[in-house]
Every structure is written in structure tokens, then in C-alpha cells.
N, C-alpha and C positions, 0 to 999 in steps of 0.2 A: 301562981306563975305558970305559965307555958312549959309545958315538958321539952327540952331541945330533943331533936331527931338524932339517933345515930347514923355517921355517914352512908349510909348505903340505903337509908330510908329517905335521907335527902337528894341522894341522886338519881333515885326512882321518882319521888315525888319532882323533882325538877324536872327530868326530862320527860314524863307525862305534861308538864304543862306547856313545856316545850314546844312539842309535839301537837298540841291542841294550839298554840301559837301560828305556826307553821302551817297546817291547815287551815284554820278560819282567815287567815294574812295573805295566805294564798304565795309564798312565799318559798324558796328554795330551801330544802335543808336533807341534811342525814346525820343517823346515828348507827353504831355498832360497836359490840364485842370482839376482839379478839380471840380464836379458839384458846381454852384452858384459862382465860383470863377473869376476870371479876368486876375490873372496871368498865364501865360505860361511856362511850366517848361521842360527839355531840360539834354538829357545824351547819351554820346557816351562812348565807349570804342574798343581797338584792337581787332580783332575775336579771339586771342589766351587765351584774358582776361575774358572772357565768360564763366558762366558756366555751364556747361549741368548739370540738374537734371533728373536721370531716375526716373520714381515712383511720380513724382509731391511734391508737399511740398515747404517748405522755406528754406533759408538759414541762420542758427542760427547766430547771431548777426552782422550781418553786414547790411549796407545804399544800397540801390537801387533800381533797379526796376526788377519787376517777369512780365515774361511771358508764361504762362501753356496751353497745348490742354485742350479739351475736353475728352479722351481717353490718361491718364496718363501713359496708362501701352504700350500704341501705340506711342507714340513721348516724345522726350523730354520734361520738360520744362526750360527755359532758364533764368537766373540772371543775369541781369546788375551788376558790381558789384560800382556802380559810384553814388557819391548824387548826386539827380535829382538837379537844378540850373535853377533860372530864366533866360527867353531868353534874356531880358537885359542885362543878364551878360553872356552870351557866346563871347568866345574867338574865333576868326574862325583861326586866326595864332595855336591854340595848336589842331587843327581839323583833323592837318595831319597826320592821323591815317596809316599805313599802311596796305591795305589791305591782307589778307591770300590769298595766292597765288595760295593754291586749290581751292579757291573759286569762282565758275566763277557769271557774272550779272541772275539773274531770268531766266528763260526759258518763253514762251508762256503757259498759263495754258489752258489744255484741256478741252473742253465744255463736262458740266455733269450735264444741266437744264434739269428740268422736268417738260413736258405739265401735264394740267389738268387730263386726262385720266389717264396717268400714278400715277399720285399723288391720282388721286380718287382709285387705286386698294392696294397703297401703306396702305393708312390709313385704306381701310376695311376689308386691312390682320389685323393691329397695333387693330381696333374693335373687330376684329372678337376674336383675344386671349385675348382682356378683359372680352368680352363674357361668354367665356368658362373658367373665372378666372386666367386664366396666369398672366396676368400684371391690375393694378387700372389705371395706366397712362403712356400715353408715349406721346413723343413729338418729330412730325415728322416735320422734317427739309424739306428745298429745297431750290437751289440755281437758280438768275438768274444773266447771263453773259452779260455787254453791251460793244460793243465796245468804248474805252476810251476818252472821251473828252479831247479839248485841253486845261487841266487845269494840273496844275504840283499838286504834292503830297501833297504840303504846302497849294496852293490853297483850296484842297478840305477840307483837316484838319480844317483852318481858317476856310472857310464856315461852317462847321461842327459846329465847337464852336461859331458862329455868331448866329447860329440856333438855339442850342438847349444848351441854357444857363442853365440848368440844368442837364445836364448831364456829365458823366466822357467823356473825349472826348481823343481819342490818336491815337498813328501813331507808329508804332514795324516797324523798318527795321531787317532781319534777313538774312542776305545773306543766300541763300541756303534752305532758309527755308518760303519767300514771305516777302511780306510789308502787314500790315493789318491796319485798319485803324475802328474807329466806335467812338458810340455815344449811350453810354449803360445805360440806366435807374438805373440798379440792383447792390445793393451793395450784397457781399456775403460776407464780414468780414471784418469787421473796430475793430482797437483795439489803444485805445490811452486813457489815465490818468485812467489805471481802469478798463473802461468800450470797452467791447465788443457788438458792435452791428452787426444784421443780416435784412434781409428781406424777407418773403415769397410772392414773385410778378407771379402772375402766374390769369388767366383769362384774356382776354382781348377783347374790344368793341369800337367802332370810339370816338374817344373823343369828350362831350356832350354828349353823349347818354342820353334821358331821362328815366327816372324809375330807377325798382331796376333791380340788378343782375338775372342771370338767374339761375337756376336749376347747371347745368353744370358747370357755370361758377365758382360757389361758390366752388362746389364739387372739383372743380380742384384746386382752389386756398388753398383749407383746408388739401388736403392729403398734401399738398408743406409745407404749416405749420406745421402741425401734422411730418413729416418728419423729421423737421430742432428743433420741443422741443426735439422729442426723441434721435436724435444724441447727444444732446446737456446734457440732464441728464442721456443720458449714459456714458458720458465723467464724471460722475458727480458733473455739475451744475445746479444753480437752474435757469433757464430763468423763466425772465419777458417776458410776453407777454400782450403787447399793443394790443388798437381797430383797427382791419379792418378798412381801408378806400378806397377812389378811388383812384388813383396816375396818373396823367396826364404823359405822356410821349411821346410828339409829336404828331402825327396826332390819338396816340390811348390814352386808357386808361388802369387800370390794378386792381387788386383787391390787394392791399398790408397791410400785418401786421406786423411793426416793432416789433424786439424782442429782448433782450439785456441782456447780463450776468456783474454784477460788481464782479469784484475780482484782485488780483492781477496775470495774470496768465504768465508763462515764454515759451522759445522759443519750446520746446518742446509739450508742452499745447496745444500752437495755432497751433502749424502743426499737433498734434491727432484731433485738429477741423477743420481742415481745409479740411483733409485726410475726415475725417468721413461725412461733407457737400458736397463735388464737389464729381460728378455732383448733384447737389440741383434735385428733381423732377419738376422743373420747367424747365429744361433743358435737362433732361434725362427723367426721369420718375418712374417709383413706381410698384414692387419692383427695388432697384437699380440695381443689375448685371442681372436680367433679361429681366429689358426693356435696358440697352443698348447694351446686345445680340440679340433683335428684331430689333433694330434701324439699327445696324450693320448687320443685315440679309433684312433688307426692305431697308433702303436708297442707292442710286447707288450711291453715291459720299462718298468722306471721308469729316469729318466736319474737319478736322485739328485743328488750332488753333479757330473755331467759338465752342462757350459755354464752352470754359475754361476759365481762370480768368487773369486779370492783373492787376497791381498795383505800387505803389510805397511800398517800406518796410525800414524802422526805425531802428534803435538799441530797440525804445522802442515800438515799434509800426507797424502797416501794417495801408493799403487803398487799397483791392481789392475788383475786381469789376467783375461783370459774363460778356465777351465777345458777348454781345449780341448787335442786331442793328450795325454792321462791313458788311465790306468787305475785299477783297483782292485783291488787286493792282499789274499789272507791267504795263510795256509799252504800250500792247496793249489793253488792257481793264481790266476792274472790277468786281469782281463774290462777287453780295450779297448773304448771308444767311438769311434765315430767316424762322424760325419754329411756330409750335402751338401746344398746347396741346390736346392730344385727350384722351377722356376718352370712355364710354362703351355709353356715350348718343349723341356722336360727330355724325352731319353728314359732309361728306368729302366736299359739297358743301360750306358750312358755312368756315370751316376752311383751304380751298381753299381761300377765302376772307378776314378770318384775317392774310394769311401772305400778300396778295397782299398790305392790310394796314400798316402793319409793314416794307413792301419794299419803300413805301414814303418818309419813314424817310431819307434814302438815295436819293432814287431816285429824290427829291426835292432838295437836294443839289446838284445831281449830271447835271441835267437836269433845272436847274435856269439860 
């Protein structure tokens, strides 16, 4: 007789096949972990069922999952419109999604890394306009390309979630628009019995690092705070704001202060807070529509969907999370992201080296 699987060997084994469904079908889906959690959770739907959001936001009262860029007013963002479902309990017979016929598999993505030299004159433009007061903060991206091991999409997810058991951990197929895949520290809005919570994460240092914070570091992580009370009692509410602590997040660390509104608030509500936070200056930067008119004027790549947000979304409820710590997957290899924030005291050398730390976080799973 057949040995039966214990649950957690059947929800691994199911959503690998899942996953290889979804792929070869060419067909819309995602899956993710919850940070701290154990279950794996699991949604597909036909590409006609999809729904394009121009202008980013939610979709008032309905179950599933969001997937937003970084630049809302530049790309979609996209609504599963499915409740998410433990991989235990995926059906692979009801998998046979039809794919959109206009929709052909991913293309090879174009190589758009950037050496040292390049990144050192990037940031001393992004300096030089803080200097002279244009922007408090910006936060310059860069990507690097490796060619793809032999691990399938599932493989690298699992790992992902093996790794960094505290993080939101997921995998977007998007025909047409890339697979992307991470393991992102940052919540940016959680709403459930009540209470709204946010994070202002922003400074970052190898983990352990001994002493206090730096100079800079503080400064960056306080204008990301100071950003996210005032959106927030402009809306007006009253945030609590919790003590500053360290927040481990893989091979780095980060400066974070929980912040949290109680109220009853409706659909409407959370998308004027949601609108009013992304991009957080932890991920854009400070003023908002003018550092990411510099970011768009200094970076040579598009960030796409890296530092926009994803989640599951409730009737009564959301779980989103800032797209940070990702990649982007097809056949032939994987393009991490990974940014830092610069302020007026930034040298390009230093922050040259905390995105090289922050590319660990993948490149440790990718390269294990």
C-alpha cells in the first residue's frame, strides 16, 4: 500500500505541481506565506477574470489577492479576484484554466545592471539635489541579472519560505507582465478587527551590528515616520506611535517604528490610506512626486512591480506588504532589485554596500 503523506509534505507536493500548472497553462496565479506562519496559501484564476486597476487602490468588497507597481500611474495593478486557499487543499483537476490566447509565455528580460561607477554618479546626482534642497530623501534602486539555476519557481519560493520564516514570502505569475517572486520584511497596511497597522522601516546595517544607529541612519528612518503620522492624520486619524526598535530581516537589519490607528474604517477609508502611503519614503522618498520624478530621471531600468505592494484582501480586511527583497523570474534567469536610501549625508560607497547586503537575501537562496 502507498505510504499517505503527512500534511505538509502534501501541500508542498501540491503546490509544486500547481505551480508547474500555471506555468505550462500560461495562466494567472499566486501563492504565499504569511510572515511567522506555516501554511501555504494558493489562487489562480482565467486571465479574462483578472482585474486591471489603473491608479492602484483596492477593490471594494471583495476576497483575493492585489498586486500593485511601484509607479501606479505607469502600470496596472492587478486583483485576483479568488480566496486565497491552503495548498492542501488545491484541486489540480479544477487547474485547467484556459489560457488567453493573446497571451503569449514571458520574453527574455533585457540586462539593465548597473557597475559601481555608474551607481556612484547616480546617487551623487540623487545627493547633490538634496544639497541644494530639492528632495530630504530618495532611494536609489539597482538591479542585478544572474543567469537562472536549475531550480523551478516552486523550488526557489519553498527555499525562500525555509529561509526567512519571518517574512511575507510569495510568487505573482502574470502572464505578460513577469513572475516575481520575494521575501519582504515591510508591512505597509494591515487592517483586521479594528485595528490598522503600518511600519516606518527604513535605515539599514549588517545584522548584529554593534552600537547605536548612526547619524543618517536615524534621519532616514524618522522623515519615513514622520511621512506615514502625517498622511495618516491628514486622513483624519489619530495614530499611535510605538518605540523605534532594531527589526532583523535576514542578513541585514533596519530601524522600525510600529504605528496603528483603531477605528472602524470602510472600503473607501483604507484605499484614501493606501493612495496617501504608497510609495512610503522608504521606498520612493521625501518629497513624494519629486523624488520619484528623480528616481525616474536617474535610474536606467523601470522598477516595475519592485516597491509596490502585495497582499491578500478580505471582505473585512487586507495583508499588504511593500514588494521589497523580490525578484523577477522567467526561463533564463533572475533580475534582483534592491535599493537604499540616500539622504544629504549618504556616501555612494557605503550604499553601494548596503544594497550588495540586501542582495544576500536572495542570492543565498539562489546560489545554496
Amino acid at each position: 500500500m502507498p505510504v499517505a503523506m503527512d500534511p505538509a509534505s502534501r501541500a508542498t507536493t501540491l503546490l509544486t505541481q500547481a505551480f508547474g500548472q500555471s506555468l505550462a497553462q500560461c495562466f494567472p496565479a499566486f501563492a504565499f506565506r504569511m510572515p511567522g506562519e506555516s501554511v501555504f496559501y494558493w489562487g489562480a484564476c482565467r486571465a479574462d477574470a483578472l482585474v486591471a486597476l489603473a491608479g492602484g487602490g483596492i477593490v471594494g468588497g471583495g476576497e483575493g489577492f492585489l498586486f500593485a507597481p511601484f509607479d501606479t500611474a505607469a502600470l496596472p495593478s492587478f486583483f485576483f479576484p479568488v480566496r486565497p486557499i491552503p495548498a492542501e487543499a488545491i484541486d489540480l483537476e479544477s487547474l485547467n484554466l484556459c489560457a488567453d490566447s493573446s497571451v503569449t509565455s514571458d520574453e527574455p528580460m533585457p540586462t539593465c545592471d548597473t557597475d559601481y561607477a555608474s551607481y556612484e554618479q547616480q546617487a551623487l546626482t540623487l545627493i547633490g539635489a538634496m544639497r541644494r534642497g530639492e528632495l530630504r530623501k530618495a532611494v536609489l534602486s539597482r538591479t542585478v541579472t544572474l543567469r537562472r539555476p536549475s531550480l523551478t519557481d516552486a523550488d526557489l519560493f519553498l527555499r525562500l519560505a525555509a529561509k526567512y520564516p519571518g517574512a511575507f514570502v510569495s510568487w505573482v505569475h502574470l502572464p505578460g507582465h513577469g513572475r516575481w517572486m520575494g521575501a519582504t520584511p515591510e508591512t505597509l497596511l494591515d487592517y483586521a478587527g479594528r485595528k490598522l497597522s503600518t511600519m516606518a522601516l527604513a535605515g539599514t546595517r549588517k545584522a548584529g551590528t554593534p552600537g547605536e544607529w548612526g547619524e543618517k541612519e536615524r534621519e532616514e528612518q524618522q522623515i519615513v515616520a514622520d511621512t506615514i503620522v502625517s498622511a495618516l492624520e491628514h486622513g483624519g486619524l489619530t495614530p499611535v506611535v510605538r518605540s523605534r526598535f532594531t527589526k532583523v530581516a535576514a542578513q541585514v537589519e533596519h530601524l522600525c517604528t510600529p504605528i496603528s490607528v483603531e477605528g472602524d474604517l470602510n472600503n473607501n477609508q483604507l484605499n484614501d490610506i493606501l493612495c496617501a502611503l504608497h510609495p512610503t519614503p522608504a521606498v520612493g522618498g521625501y518629497p513624494k512626486e519629486a523624488a520619484k520624478v528623480w528616481i525616474d530621471r536617474v535610474e536606467p531600468h523601470r522598477r516595475r512591480y519592485y516597491g509596490g505592494y502585495l497582499g491578500p484582501v478580505q471582505a473585512d480586511g487586507m495583508h499588504l506588504f511593500v514588494n521589497l527583497r523580490c525578484m523577477e523570474v522567467d526561463d533564463w534567469s533572475v533580475r534582483l532589485y534592491v535599493g537604499g536610501g540616500l539622504t544629504a549625508q549618504s556616501q555612494p560607497a557605503s550604499e553601494w554596500s548596503e544594497t550588495e547586503a540586501k542582495a544576500q537575501t536572495l542570492l543565498s537562496v539562489i546560489n545554496d
